[in-house]
C-alpha positions as CSV (number, residue, x, y, z in Angstrom):
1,X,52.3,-38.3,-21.7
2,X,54.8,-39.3,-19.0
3,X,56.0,-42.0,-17.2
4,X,55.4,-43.1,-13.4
5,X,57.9,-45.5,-12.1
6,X,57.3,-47.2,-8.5
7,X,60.8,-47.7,-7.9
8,X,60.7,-49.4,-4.5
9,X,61.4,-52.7,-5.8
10,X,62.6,-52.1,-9.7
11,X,65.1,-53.8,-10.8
12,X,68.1,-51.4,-11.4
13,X,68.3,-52.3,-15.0
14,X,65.1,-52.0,-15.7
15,X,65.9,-48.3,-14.7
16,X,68.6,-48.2,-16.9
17,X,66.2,-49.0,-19.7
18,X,63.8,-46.4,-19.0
19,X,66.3,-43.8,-18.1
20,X,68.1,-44.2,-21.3
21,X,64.3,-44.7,-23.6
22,X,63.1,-41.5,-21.3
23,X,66.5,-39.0,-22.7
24,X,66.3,-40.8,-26.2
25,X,62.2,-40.1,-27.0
26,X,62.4,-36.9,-24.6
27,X,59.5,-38.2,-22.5
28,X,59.2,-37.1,-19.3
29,X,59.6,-39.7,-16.1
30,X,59.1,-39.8,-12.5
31,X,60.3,-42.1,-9.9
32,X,58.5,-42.8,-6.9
33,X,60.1,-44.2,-3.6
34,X,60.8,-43.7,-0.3
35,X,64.5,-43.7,-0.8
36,X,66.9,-41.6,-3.3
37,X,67.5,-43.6,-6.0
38,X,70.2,-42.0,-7.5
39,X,68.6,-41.6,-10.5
40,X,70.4,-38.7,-12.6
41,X,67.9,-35.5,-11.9
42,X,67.2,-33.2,-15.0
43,X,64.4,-31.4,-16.8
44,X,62.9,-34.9,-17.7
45,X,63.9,-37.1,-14.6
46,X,62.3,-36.5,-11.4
47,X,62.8,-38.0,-8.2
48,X,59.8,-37.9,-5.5
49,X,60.6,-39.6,-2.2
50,X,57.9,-40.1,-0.2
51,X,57.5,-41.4,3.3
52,X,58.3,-45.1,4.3
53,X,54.7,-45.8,5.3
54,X,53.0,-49.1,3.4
55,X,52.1,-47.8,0.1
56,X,53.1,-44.5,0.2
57,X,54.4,-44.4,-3.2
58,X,51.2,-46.3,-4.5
59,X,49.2,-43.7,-3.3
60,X,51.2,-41.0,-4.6
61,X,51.6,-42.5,-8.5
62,X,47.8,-43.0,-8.1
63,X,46.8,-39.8,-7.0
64,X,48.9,-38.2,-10.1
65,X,48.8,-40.5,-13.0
66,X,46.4,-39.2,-15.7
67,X,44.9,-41.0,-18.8
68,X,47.4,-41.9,-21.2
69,X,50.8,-41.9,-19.0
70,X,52.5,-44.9,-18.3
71,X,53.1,-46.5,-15.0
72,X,55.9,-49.1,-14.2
73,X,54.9,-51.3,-11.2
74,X,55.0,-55.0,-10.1
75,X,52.7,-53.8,-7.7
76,X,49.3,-55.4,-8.7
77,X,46.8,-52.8,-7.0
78,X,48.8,-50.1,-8.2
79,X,48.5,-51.4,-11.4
80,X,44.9,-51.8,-11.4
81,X,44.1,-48.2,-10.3
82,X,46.7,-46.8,-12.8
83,X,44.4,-48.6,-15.8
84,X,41.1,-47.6,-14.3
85,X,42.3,-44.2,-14.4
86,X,43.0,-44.8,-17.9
87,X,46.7,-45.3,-18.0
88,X,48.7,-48.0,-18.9
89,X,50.6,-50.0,-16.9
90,X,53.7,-52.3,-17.3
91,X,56.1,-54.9,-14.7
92,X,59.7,-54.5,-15.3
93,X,59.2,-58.1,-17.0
94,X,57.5,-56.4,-20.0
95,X,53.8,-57.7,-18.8
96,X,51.1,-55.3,-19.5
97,X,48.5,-54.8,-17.5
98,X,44.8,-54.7,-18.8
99,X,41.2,-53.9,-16.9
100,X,40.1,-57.6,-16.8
101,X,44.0,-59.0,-16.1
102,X,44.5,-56.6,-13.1
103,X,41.4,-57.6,-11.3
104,X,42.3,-61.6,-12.2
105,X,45.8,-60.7,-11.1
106,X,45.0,-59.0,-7.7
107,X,43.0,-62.1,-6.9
108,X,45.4,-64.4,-7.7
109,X,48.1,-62.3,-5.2
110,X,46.0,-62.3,-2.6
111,X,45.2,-66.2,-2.7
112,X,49.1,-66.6,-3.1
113,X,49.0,-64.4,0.1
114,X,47.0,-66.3,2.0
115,X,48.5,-69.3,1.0
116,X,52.0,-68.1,1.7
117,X,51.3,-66.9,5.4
118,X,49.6,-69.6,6.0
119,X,52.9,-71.6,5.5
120,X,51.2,-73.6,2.2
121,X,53.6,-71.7,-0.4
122,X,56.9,-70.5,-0.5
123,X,59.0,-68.7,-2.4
124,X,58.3,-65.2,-5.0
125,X,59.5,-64.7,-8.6
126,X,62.5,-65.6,-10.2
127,X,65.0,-63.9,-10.6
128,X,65.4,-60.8,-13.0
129,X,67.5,-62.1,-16.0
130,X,68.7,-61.7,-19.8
131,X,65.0,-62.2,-21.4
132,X,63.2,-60.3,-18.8
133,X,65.1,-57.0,-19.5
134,X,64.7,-57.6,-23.4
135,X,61.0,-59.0,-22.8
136,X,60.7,-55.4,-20.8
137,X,62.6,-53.3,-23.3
138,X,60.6,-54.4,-26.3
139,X,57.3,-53.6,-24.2
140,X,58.3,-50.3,-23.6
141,X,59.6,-49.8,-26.9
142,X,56.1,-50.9,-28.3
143,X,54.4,-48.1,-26.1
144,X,56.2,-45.5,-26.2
145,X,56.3,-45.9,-30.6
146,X,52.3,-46.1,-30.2
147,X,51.9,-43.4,-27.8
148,X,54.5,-40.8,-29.9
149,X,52.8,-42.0,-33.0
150,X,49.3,-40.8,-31.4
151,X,50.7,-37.3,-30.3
152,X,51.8,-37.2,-33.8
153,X,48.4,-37.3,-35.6
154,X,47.2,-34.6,-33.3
């Protein structure tokens, strides 16, 4: 069991959440970017910078996520792959990703996309506030009692 993070565009207390839920629980975590995000190295924190092409750090979760980690992305695609492969996969809003949501999402982002460039829509998210790091916190919380729980029985 670990934990990917696609930090690119995480929310830096939604790292402070998982860094501090990573020491507690002793699960180990990896951030992906392609910049140092001064996270705090150690035996269970990892840092992987990888190059600044488009989806670099995508790829790179992708290619080492297994069944039964955890990934933290906004990144729909990412997310998708992450649960075909079996894993599960949260935002930083505390949203969690299933097979059938993924897909539905990924078409809904790319509509949005095409409406957005073509100067129909405007705007992204909201800001990242109060219930969305509490919203986040208890999602995590939730997975990483069920998953611990699970390695306990074995």
């Amino acid at each position: 069991m670990k934990i990917w993070v696609d930090g690119d565009a995480l929310p830096r207390e939604a790292r402070s959440i998982l860094l501090r839920a990573s020491q507690r629980l002793q699960v180990p975590i990896t951030f992906v970017a392609n910049a140092d995000l001064g996270v705090p190295i150690s035996k269970l924190c990892e840092m992987v910078i990888v190059p600044t092409r488009l989806d670099a750090a995508d790829l790179r979760i992708v290619q080492e996520v297994e069944a039964g980690d955890l990934v933290i992305t906004a990144d729909v695609p990412l997310a998708s792959a992450a649960v075909d492969k079996g894993a599960t996969a949260l935002d930083s809003r505390g949203k969690e990703y299933t097979a059938d949501d993924a897909r539905t999402q990924l078409s809904m982002r790319n509509f949005m996309e095409s409406m957005r460039s073509a100067g129909l829509v405007q705007g992204g998210p909201s800001g990242y506030g109060n219930t969305h790091k509490k919203k986040f916190a208890a999602a995590l919380d939730r997975w990483l009692t069920q998953r611990l729980r699970q390695e306990g029985d074995k």
